[in-house]
C-alpha positions as CSV (number, residue, x, y, z in Angstrom):
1,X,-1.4,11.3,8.6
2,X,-0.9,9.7,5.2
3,X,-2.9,6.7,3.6
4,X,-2.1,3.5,2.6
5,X,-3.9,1.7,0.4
6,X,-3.3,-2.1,-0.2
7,X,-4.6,-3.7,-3.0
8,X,-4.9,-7.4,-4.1
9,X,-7.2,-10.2,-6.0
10,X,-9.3,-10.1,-3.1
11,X,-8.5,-8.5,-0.3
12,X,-7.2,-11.3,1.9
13,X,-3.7,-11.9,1.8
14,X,-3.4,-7.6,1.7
15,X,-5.0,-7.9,4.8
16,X,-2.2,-9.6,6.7
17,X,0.6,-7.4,5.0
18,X,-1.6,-4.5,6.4
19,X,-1.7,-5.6,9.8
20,X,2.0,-6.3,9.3
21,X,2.8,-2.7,8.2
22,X,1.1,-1.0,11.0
23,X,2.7,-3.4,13.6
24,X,6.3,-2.0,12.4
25,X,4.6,1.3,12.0
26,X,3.7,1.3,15.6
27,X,7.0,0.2,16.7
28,X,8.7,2.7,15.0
29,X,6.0,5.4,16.1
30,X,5.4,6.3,11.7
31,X,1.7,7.7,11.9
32,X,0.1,6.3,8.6
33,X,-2.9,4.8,8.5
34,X,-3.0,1.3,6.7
35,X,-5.9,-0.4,5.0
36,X,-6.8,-3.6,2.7
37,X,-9.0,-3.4,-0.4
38,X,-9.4,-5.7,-3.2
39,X,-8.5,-4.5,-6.8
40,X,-12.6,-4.0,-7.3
41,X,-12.7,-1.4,-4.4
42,X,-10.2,0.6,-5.5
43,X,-12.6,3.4,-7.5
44,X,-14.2,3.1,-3.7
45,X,-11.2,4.0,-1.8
46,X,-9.4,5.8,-4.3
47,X,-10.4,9.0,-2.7
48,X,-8.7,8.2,0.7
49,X,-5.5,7.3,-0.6
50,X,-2.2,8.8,-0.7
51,X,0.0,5.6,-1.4
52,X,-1.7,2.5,-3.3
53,X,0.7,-0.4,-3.4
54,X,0.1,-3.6,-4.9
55,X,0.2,-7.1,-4.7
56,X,3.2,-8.4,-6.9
57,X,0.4,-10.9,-8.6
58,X,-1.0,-7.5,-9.7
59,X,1.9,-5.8,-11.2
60,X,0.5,-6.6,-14.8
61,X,-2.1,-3.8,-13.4
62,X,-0.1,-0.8,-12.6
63,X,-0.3,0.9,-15.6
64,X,-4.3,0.9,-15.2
65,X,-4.3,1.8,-11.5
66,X,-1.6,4.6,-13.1
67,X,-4.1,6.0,-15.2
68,X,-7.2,5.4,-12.6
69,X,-5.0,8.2,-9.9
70,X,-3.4,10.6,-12.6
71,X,-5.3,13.2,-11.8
72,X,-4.4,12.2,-7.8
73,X,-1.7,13.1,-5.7
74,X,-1.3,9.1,-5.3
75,X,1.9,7.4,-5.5
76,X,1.7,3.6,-6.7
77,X,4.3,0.8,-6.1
78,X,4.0,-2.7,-6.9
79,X,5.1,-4.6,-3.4
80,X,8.1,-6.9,-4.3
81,X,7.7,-10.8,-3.9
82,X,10.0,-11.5,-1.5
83,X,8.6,-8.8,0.4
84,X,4.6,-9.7,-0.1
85,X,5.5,-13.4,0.1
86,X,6.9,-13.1,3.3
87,X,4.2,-10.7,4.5
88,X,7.8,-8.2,6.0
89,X,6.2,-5.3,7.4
90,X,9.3,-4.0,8.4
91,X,10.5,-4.1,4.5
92,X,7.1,-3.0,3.0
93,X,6.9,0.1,5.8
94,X,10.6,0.9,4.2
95,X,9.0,1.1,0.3
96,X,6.3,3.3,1.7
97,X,9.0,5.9,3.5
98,X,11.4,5.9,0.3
99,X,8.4,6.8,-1.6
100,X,8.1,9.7,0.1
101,X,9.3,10.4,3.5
102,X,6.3,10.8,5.8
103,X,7.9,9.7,9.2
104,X,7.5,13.4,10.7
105,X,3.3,13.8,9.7
């Protein structure tokens, strides 16, 4: 089973996309575990992560969460707008399997 980390200012509005993600995860029977952190507990988390997206108010950030997981096998996207905004779980579990396809772990 693969990771997901999200990451936001403070952990709240992640929180809903997570849920959202594993409720289209569940119906589309994708094993992946989903959890919310806020951009502070990511050094605490960053252990347990195969896939870190995060929030598009973030995106100034990826280079540093880049360099935080070089030396990981962790992918990082920054989660689209219209896709955050809208909390999409359907859309946001799509991101997760183009960036690798993990449907069959």
């Amino acid at each position: 089973m693969k990771n997901v980390l999200l990451i936001c200012g403070s952990g709240a509005s992640s929180g809903f996309m997570a849920a959202a993600i594993r409720k289209a995860a569940k119906k589309r029977k994708v094993h992946l575990s989903v959890k919310a952190a806020s951009e502070s507990q990511l050094d605490d988390r960053i252990n347990e992560t195969d896939y870190l997206l995060i929030g598009p108010h973030l995106s100034y950030m990826l280079a540093e969460f880049q360099e935080q997981t070089k030396d990981k096998p962790i992918k990082a996207l920054v989660i689209p707008h219209t896709i955050y905004g809208t909390l999409n779980g359907e859309k946001a579990l799509d991101l997760i399997l183009e960036m690798e396809d993990i449907s069959d772990d």
